[in-house]
Steps between C-alpha positions, in 0.01 A plus 500: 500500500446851514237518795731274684809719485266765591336338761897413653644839460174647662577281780847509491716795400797296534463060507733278513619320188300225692186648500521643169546140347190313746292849389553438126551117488130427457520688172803317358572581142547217266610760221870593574445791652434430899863620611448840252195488668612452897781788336208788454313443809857563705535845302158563553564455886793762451313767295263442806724627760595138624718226313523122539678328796795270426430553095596181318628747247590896483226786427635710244 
């Protein structure tokens, strides 16, 4: 999951909450944690100078 934010934010400094979901669908997590997960990789796009598009929810 990491290489794949990595790979989208390296690509993108700022994607749409569209491509942020089709980027990190294929590594769906079964565990809980996929919308804490989705949550990290939109800071992550902040801290990088960017920010996600149309956020489903708020950075903070």
């Amino acid at each position: 999951m990491m290489v794949r934010a990595e790979g989208l934010l390296r690509k993108t400094v700022t994607p749409t909450e569209d491509e942020l979901r089709t980027a990190m669908a294929p590594s769906l997590c079964r565990c809980g944690t996929h919308m804490r997960i989705l949550r990290a990789v939109r800071r992550a796009a902040v801290m990088r100078g960017g920010g996600v598009v149309d956020a489903a929810e708020p950075v903070t």
